[in-house]
DSSP file (Angstrom, degrees, kcal/mol; ACC not computed):
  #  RESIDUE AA STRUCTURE BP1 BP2  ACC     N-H-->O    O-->H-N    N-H-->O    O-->H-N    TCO  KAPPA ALPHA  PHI   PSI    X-CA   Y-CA   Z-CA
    1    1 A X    >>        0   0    0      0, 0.0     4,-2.5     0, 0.0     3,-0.6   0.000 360.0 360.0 360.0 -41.2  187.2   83.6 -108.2
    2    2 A X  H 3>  +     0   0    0      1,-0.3     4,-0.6     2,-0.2     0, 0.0   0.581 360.0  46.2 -72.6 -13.0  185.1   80.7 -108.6
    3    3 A X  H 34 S+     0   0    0      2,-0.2    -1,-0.3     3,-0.2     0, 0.0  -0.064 112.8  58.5-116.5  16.3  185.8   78.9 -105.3
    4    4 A X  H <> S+     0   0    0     -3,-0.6     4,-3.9     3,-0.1     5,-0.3   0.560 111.0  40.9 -92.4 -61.7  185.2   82.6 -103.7
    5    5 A X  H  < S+     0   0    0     -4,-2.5     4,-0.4     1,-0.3    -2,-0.2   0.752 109.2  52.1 -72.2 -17.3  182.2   82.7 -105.0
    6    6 A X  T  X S+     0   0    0     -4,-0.6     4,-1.6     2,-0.3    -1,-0.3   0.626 118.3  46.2 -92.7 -52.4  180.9   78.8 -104.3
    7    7 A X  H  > S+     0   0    0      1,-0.2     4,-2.3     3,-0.2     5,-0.2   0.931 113.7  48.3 -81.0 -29.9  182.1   79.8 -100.3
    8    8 A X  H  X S+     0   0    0     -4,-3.9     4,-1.2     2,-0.3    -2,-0.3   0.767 117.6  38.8 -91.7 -30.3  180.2   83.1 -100.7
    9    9 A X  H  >>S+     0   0    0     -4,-0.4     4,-3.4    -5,-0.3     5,-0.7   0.814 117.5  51.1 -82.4 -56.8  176.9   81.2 -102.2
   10   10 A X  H  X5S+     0   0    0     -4,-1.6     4,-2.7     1,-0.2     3,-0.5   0.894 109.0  52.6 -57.5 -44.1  177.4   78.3  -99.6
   11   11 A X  H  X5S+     0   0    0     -4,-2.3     4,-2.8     1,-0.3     5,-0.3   0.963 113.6  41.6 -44.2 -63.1  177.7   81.1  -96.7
   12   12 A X  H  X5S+     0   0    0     -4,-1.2     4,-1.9    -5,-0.2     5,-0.3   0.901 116.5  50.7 -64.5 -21.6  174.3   82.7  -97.8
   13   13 A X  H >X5S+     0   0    0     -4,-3.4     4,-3.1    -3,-0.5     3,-2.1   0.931 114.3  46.5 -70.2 -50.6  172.6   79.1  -98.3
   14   14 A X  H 3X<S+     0   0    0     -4,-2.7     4,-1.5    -5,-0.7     5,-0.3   0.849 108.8  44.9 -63.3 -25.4  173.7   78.2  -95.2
   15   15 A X  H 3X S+     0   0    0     -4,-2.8     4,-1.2     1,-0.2    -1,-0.3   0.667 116.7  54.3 -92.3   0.8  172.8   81.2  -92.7
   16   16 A X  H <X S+     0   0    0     -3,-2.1     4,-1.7    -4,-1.9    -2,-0.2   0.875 112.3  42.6 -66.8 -33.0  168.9   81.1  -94.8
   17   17 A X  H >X S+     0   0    0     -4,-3.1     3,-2.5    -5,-0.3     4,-0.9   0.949 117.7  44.2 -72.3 -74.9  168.7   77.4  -93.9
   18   18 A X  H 3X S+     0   0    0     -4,-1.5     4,-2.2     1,-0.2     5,-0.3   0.855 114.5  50.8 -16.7 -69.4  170.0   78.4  -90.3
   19   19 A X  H 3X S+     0   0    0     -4,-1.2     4,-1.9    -5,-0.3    -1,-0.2   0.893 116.1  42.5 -27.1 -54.4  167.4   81.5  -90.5
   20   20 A X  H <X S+     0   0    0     -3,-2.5     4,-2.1    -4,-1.7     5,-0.4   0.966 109.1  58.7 -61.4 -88.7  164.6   78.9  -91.4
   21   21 A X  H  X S+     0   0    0     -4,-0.9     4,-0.7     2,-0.2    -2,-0.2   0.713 106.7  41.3   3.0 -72.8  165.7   76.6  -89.1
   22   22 A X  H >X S+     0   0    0     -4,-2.2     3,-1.3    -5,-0.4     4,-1.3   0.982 115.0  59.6 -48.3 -74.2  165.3   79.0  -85.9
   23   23 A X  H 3X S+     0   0    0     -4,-1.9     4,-0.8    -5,-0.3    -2,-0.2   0.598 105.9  47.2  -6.1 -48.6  161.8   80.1  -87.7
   24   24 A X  H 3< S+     0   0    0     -4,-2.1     4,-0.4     2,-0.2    -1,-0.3   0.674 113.6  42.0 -98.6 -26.3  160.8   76.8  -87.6
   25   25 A X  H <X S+     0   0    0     -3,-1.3     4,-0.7    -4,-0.7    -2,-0.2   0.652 112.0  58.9 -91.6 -16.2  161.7   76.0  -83.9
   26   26 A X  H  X>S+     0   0    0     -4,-1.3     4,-2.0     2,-0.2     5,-0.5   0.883 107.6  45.3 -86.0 -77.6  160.4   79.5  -82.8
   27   27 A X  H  <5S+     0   0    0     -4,-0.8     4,-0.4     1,-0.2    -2,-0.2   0.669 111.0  46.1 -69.0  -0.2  157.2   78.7  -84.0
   28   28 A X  H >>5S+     0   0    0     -4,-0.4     4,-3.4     2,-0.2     3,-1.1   0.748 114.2  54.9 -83.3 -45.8  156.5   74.8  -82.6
   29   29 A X  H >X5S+     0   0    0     -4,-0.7     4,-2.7    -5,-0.3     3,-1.0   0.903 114.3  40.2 -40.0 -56.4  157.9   76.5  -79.2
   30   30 A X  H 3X5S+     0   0    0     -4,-2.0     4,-1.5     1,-0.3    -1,-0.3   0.707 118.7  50.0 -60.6 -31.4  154.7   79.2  -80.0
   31   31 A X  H <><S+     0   0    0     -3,-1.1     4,-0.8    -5,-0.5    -1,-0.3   0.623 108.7  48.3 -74.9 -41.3  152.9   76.5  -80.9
   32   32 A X  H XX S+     0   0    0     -4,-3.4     4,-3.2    -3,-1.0     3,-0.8   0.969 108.5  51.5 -70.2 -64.8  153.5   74.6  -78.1
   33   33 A X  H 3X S+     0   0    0     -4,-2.7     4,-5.2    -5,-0.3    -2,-0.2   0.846 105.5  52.7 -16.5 -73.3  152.9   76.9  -75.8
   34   34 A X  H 3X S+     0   0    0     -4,-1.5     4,-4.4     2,-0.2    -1,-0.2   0.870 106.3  53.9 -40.1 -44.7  149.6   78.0  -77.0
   35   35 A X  H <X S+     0   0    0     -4,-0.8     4,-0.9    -3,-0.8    -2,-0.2   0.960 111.5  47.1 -83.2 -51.0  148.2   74.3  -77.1
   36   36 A X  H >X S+     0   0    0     -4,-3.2     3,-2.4     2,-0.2     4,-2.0   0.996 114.1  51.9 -74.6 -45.8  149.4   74.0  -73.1
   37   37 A X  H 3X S+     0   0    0     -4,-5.2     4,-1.4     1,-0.2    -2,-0.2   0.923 113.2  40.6 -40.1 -59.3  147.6   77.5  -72.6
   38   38 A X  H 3X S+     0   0    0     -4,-4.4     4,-0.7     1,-0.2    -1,-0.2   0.424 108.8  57.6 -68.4   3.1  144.6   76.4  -74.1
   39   39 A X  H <X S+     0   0    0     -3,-2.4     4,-3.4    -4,-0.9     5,-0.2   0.759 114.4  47.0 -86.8 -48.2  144.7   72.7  -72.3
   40   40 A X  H  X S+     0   0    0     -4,-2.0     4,-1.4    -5,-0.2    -2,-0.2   0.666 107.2  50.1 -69.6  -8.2  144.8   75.0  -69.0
   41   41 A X  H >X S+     0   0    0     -4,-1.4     4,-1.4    -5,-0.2     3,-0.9   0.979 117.8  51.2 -89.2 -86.4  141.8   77.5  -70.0
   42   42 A X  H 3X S+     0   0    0     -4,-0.7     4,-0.6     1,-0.3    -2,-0.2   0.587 110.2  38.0 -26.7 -71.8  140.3   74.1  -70.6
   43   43 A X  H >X>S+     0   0    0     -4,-3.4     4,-2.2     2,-0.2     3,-0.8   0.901 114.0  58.3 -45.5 -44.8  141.0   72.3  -67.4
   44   44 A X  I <X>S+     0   0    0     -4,-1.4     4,-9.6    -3,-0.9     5,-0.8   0.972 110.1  50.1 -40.2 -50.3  140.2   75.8  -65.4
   45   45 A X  I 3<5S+     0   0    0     -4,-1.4     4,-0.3     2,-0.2    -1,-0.3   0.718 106.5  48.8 -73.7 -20.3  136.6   75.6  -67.2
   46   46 A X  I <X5S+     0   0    0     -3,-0.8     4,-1.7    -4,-0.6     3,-0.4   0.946 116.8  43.9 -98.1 -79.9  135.8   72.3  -66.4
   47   47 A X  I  X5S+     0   0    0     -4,-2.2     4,-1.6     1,-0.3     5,-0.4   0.809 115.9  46.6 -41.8 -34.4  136.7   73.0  -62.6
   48   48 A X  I  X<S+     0   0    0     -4,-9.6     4,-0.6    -5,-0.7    -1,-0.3   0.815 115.9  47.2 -84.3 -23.5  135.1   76.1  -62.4
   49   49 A X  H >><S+     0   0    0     -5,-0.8     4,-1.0    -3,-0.4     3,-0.6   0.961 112.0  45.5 -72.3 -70.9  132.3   74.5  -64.0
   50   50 A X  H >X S+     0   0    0     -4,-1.7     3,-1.7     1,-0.3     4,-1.4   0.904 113.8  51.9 -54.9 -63.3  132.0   71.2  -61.8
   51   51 A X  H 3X S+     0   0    0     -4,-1.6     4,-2.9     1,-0.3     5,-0.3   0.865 114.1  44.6 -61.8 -24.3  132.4   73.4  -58.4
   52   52 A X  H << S+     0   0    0     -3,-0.6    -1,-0.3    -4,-0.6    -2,-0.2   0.747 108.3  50.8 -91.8  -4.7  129.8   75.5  -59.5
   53   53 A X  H <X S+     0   0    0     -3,-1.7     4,-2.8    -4,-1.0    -1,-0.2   0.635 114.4  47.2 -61.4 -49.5  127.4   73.0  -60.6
   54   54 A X  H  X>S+     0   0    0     -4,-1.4     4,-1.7     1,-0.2     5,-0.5   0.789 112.8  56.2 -98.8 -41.0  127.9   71.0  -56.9
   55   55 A X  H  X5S+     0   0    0     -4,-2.9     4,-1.8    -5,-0.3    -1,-0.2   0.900 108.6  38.5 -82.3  -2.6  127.4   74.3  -55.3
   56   56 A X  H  >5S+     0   0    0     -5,-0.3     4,-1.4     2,-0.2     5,-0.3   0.774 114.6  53.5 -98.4 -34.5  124.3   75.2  -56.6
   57   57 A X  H  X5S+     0   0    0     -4,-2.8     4,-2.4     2,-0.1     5,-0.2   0.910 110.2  49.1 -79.5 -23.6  123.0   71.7  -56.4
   58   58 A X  H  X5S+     0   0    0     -4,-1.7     4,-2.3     2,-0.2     5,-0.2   0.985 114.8  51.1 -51.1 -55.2  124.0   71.7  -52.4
   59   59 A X  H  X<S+     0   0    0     -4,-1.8     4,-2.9    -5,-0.5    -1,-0.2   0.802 110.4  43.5 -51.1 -27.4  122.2   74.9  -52.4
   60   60 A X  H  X S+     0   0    0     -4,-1.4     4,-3.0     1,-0.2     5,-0.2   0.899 111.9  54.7 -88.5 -54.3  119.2   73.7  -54.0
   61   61 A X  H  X S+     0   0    0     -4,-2.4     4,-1.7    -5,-0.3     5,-0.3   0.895 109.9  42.8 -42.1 -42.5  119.1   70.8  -52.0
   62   62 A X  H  X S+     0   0    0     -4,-2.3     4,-5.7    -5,-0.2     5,-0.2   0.953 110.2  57.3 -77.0 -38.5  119.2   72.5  -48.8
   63   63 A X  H  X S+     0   0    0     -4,-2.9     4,-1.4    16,-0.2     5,-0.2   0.856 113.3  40.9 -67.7 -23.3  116.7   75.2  -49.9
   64   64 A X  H >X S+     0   0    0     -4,-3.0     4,-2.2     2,-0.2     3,-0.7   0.990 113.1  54.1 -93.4 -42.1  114.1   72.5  -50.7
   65   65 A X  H 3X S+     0   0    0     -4,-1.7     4,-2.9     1,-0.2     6,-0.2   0.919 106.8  48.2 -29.9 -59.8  114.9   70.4  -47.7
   66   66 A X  H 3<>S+     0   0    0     -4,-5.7     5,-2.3    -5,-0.3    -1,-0.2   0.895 115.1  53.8 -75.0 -15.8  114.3   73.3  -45.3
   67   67 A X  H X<5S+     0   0    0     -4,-1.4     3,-1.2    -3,-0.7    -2,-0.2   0.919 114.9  39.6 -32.5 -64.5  110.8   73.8  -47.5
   68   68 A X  H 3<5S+     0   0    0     -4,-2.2    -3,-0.2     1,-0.3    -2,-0.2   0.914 105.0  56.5 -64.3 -47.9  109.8   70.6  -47.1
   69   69 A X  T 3<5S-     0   0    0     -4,-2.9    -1,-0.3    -5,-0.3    -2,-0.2   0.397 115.3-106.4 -94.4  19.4  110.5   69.9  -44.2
   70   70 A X  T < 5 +     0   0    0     -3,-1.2    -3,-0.2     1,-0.2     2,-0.2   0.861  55.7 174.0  82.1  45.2  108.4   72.7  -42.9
   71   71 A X      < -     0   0    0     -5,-2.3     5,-0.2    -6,-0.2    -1,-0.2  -0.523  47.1 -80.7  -7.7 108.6  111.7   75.1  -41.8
   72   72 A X    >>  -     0   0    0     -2,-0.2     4,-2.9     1,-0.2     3,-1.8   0.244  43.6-119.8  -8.5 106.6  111.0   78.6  -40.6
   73   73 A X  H 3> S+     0   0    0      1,-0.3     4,-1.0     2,-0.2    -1,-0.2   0.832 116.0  52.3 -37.9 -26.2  110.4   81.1  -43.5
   74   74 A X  H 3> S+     0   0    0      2,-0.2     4,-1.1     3,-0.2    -1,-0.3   0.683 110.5  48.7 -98.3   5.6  113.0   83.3  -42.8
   75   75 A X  H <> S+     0   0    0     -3,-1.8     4,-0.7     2,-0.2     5,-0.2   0.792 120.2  44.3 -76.3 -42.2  115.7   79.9  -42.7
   76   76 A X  H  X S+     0   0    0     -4,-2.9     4,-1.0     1,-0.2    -2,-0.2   0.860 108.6  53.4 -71.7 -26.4  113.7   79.2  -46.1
   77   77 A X  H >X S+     0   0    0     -4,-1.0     4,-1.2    -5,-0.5     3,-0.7   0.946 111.2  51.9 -78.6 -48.8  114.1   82.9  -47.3
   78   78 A X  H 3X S+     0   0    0     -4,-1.1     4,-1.7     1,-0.3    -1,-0.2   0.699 108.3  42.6 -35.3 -34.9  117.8   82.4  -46.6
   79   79 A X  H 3X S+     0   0    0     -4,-0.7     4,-0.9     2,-0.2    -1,-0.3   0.723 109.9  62.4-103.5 -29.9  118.7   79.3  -48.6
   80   80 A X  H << S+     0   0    0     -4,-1.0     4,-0.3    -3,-0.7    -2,-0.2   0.880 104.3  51.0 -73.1 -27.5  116.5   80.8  -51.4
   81   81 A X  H >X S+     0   0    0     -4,-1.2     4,-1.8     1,-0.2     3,-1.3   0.969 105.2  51.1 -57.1 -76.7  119.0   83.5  -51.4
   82   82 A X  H 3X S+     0   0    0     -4,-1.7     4,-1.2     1,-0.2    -1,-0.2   0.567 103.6  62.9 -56.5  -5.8  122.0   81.5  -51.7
   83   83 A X  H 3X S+     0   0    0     -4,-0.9     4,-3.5     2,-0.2     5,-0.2   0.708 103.1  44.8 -59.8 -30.1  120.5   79.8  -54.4
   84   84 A X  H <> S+     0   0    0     -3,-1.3     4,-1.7    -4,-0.3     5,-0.3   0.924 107.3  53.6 -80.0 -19.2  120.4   82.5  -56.4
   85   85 A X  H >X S+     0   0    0     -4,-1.8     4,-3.7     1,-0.2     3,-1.3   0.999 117.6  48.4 -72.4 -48.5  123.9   83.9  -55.7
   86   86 A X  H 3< S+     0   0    0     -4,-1.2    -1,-0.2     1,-0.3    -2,-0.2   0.855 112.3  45.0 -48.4 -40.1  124.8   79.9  -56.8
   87   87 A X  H 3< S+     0   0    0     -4,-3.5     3,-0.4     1,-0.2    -1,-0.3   0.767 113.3  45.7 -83.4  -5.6  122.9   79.9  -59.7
   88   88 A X  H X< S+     0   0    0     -4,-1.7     3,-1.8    -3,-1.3     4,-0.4   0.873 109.5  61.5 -86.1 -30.6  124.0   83.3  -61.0
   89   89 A X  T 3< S+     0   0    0     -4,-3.7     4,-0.4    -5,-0.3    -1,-0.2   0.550  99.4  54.4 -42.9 -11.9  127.5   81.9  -60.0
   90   90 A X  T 3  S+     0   0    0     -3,-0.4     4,-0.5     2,-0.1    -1,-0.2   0.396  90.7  76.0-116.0   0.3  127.1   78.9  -62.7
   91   91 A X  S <> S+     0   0    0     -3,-1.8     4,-1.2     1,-0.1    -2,-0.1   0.939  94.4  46.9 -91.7 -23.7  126.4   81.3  -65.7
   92   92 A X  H  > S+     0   0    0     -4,-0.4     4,-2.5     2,-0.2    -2,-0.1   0.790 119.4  41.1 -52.2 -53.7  130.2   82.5  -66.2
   93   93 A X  H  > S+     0   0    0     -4,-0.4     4,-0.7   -45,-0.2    -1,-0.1   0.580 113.7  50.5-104.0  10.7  131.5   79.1  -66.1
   94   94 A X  H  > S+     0   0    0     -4,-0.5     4,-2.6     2,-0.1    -2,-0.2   0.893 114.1  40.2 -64.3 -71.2  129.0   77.7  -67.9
   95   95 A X  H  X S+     0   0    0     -4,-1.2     4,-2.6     2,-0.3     5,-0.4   0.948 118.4  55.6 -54.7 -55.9  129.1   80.3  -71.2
   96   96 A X  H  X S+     0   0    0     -4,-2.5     4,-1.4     1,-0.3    -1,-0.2   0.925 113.6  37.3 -74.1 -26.0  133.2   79.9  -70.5
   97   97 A X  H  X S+     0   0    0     -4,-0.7     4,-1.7   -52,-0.2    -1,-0.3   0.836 114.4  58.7 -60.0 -35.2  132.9   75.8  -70.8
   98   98 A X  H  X S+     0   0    0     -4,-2.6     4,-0.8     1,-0.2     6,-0.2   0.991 114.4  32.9 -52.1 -67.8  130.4   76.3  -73.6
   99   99 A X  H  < S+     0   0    0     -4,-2.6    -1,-0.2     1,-0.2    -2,-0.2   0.698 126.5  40.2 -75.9 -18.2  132.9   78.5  -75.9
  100  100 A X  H  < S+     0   0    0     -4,-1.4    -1,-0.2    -5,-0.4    -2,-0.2   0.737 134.1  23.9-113.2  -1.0  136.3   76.6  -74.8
  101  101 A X  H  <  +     0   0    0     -4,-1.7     3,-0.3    -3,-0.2    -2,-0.2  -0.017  64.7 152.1-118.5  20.8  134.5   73.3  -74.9
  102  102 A X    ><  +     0   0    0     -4,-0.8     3,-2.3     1,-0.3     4,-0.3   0.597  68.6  66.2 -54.5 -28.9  131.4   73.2  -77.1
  103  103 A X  T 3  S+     0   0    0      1,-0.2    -1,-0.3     2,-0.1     4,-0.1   0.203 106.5  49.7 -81.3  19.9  131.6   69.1  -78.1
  104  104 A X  T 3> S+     0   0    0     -3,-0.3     4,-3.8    -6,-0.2    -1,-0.2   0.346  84.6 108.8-145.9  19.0  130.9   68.9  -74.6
  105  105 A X  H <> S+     0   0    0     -3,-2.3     4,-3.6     1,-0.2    -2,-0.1   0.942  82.8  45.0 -43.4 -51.7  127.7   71.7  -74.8
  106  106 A X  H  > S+     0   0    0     -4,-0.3     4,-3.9     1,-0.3    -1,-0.2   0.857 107.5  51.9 -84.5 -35.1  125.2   69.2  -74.3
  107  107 A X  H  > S+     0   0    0      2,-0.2     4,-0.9     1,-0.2    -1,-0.3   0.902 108.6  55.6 -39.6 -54.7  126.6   67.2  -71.5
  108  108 A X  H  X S+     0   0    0     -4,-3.8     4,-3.2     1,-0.3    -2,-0.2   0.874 111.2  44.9 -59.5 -66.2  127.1   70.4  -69.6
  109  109 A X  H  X S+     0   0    0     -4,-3.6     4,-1.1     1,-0.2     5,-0.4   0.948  99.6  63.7 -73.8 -34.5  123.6   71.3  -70.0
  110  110 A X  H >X S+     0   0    0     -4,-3.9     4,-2.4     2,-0.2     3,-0.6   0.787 107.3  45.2 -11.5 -61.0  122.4   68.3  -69.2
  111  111 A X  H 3X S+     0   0    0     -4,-0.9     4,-1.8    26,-0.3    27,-0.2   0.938 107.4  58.2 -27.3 -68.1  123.9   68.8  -65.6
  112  112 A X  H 3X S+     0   0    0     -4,-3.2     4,-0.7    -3,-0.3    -1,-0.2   0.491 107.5  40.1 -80.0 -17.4  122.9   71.9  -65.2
  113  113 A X  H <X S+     0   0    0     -4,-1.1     4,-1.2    -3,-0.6    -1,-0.3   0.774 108.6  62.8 -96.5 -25.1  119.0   71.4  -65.6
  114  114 A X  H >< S+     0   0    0     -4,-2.4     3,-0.8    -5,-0.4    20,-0.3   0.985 108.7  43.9 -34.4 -53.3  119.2   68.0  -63.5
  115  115 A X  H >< S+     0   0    0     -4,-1.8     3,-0.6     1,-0.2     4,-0.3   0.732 111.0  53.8 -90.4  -3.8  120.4   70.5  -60.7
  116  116 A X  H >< S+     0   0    0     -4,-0.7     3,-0.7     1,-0.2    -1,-0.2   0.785  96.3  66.6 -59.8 -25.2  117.5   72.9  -61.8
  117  117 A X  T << S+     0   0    0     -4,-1.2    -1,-0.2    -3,-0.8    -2,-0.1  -0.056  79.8  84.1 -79.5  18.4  114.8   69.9  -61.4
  118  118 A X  T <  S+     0   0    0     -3,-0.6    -1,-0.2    13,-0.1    12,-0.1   0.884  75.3  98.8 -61.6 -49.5  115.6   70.1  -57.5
  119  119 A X  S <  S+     0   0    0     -3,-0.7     3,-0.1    -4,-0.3   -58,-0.0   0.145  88.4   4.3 -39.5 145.8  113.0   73.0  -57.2
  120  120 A X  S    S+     0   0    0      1,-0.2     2,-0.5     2,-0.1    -1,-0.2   0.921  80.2 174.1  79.8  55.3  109.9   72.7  -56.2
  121  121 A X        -     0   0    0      1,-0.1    -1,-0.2     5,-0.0     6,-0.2  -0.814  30.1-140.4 -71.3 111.9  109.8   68.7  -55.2
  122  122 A X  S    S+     0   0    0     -2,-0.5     2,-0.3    -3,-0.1    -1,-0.1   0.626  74.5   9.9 -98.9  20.1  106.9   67.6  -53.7
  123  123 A X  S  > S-     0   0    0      1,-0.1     4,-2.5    -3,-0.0     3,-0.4  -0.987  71.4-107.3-148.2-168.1  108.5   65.4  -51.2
  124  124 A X  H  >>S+     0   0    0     -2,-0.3     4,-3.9     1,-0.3     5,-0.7   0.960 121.1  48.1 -68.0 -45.4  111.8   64.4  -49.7
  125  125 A X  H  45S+     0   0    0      1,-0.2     4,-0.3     2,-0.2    -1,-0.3   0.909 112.3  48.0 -63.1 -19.3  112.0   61.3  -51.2
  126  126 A X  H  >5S+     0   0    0     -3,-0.4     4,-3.2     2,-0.2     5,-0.2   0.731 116.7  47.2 -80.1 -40.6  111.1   63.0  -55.0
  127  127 A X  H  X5S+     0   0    0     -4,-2.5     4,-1.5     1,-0.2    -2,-0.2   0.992 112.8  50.4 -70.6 -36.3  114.2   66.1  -54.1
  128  128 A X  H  <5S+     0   0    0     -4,-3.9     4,-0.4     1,-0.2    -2,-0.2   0.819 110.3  53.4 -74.7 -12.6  116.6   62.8  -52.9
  129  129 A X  H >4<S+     0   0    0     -5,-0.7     3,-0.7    -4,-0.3     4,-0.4   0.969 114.8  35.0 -59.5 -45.3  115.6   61.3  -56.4
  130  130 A X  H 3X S+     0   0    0     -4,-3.2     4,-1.3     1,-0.3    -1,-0.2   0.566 112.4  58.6 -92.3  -6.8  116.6   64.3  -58.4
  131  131 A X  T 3< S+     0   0    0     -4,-1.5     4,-0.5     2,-0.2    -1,-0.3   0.524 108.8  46.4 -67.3 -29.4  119.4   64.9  -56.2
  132  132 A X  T <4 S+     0   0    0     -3,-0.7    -2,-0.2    -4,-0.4     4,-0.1   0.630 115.8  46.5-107.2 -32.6  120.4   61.3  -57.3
  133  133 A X  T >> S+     0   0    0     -4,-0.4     3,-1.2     1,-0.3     4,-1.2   0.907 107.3  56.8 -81.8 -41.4  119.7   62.3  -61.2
  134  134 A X  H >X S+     0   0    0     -4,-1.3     4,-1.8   -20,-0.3     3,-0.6   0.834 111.6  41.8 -77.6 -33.9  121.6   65.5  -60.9
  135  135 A X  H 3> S+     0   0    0     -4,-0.5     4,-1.3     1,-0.3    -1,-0.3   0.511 109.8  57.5-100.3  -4.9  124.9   63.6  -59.7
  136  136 A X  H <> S+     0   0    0     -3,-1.2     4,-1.7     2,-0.2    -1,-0.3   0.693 107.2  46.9-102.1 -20.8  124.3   60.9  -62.2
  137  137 A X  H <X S+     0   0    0     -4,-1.2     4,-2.2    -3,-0.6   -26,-0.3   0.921 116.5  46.2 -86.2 -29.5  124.4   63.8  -65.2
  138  138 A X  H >X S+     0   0    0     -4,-1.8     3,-4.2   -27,-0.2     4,-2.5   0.994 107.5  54.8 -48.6 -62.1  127.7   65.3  -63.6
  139  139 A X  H 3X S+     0   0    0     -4,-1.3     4,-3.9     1,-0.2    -1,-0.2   0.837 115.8  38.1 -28.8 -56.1  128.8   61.8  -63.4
  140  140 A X  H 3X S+     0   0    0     -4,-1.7     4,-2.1     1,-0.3    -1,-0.2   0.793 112.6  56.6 -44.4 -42.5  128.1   61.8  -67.3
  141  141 A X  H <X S+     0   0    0     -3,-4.2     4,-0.9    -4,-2.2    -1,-0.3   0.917 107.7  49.6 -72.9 -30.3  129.3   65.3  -67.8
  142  142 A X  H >X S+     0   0    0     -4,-2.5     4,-1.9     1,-0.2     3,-0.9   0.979 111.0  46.1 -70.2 -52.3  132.7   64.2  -66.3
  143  143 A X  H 3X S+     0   0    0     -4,-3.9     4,-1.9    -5,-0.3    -1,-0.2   0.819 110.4  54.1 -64.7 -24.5  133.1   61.1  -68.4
  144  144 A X  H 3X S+     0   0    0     -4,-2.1     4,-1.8    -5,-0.2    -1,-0.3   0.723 109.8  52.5 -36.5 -41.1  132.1   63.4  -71.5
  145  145 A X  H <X S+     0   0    0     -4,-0.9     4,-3.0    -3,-0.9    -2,-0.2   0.906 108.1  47.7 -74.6 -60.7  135.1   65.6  -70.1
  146  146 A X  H  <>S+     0   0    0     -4,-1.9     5,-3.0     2,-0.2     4,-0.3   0.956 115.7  42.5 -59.5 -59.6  137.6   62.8  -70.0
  147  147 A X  H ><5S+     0   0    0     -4,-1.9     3,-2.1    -5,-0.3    -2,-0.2   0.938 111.2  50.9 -51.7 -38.7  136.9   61.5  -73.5
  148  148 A X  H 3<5S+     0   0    0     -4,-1.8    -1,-0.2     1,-0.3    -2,-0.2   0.978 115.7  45.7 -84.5 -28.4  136.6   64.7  -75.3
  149  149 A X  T 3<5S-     0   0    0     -4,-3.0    -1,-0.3     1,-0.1    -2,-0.2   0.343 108.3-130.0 -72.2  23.5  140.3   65.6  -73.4
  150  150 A X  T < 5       0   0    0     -3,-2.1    -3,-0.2    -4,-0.3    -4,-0.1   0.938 360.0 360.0  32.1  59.5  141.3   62.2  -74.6
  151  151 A X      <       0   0    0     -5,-3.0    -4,-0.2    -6,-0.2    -1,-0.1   0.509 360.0 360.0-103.3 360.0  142.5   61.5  -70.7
């Protein structure tokens, strides 16, 4: 009776530990998972953030170049357009870097009002300055980018 019961207690220890076990491998797997979803939500935001940063400063660049350089009005009216579609294009992956990246808030804006300072330059050589400034705070934002994903 006693060695009945000693197999019948070791049975039940063994299929909780076994239970546990599983439990425990189930949830690093869940675990795991999550942490590479949320490394790829990450990366996504940084790339949709960078291209939309570089299109809106192309944009901005071209619309004060054909300003400046004294461009037909409806060429200027054009390029003013397509700035705005860029810059309404940079608030979604802005906001989504903001929330899934916040230690890297500041960088971000930084960029993004370097490639606001294109406007209104009042010459070429002043827009290729800030054109020069805006690529030097991406530069910044990227190396921000690297550290805080410890790459």
């Amino acid at each position: 009776m006693g060695s009945t019961l000693i197999a019948v207690l070791g049975t039940l220890a063994g299929a909780v530990l076994t239970a546990l076990l599983h439990r425990r491998a189930l949830s690093l797997q869940i675990d795991s998972a999550r942490a590479d979803q949320a490394r790829a939500d990450q990366l996504a935001a940084l790339a949709g953030f960078a291209a939309a940063v570089a299109d809106h400063r192309r944009a901005m660049w071209v619309r004060e170049h054909l300003r400046l350089t004294g461009a037909p009005a409806e060429d200027v009216e054009r390029a003013r357009q397509e700035s705005h579609s860029t810059r309404s294009a940079l608030t979604n992956p802005h906001m989504s870097l903001g929330i899934l990246l916040p230690e890297l808030h500041e960088a971000a804006n930084r960029a993004v009002e370097a490639t606001y300072a294109l406007r209104n330059a009042g010459n070429l050589d002043q827009l290729n300055e800030r054109r020069g400034e805006a690529l030097l705070a991406m530069d910044a934002f990227t190396a921000a980018a690297r550290t805080a994903l410890g790459a």
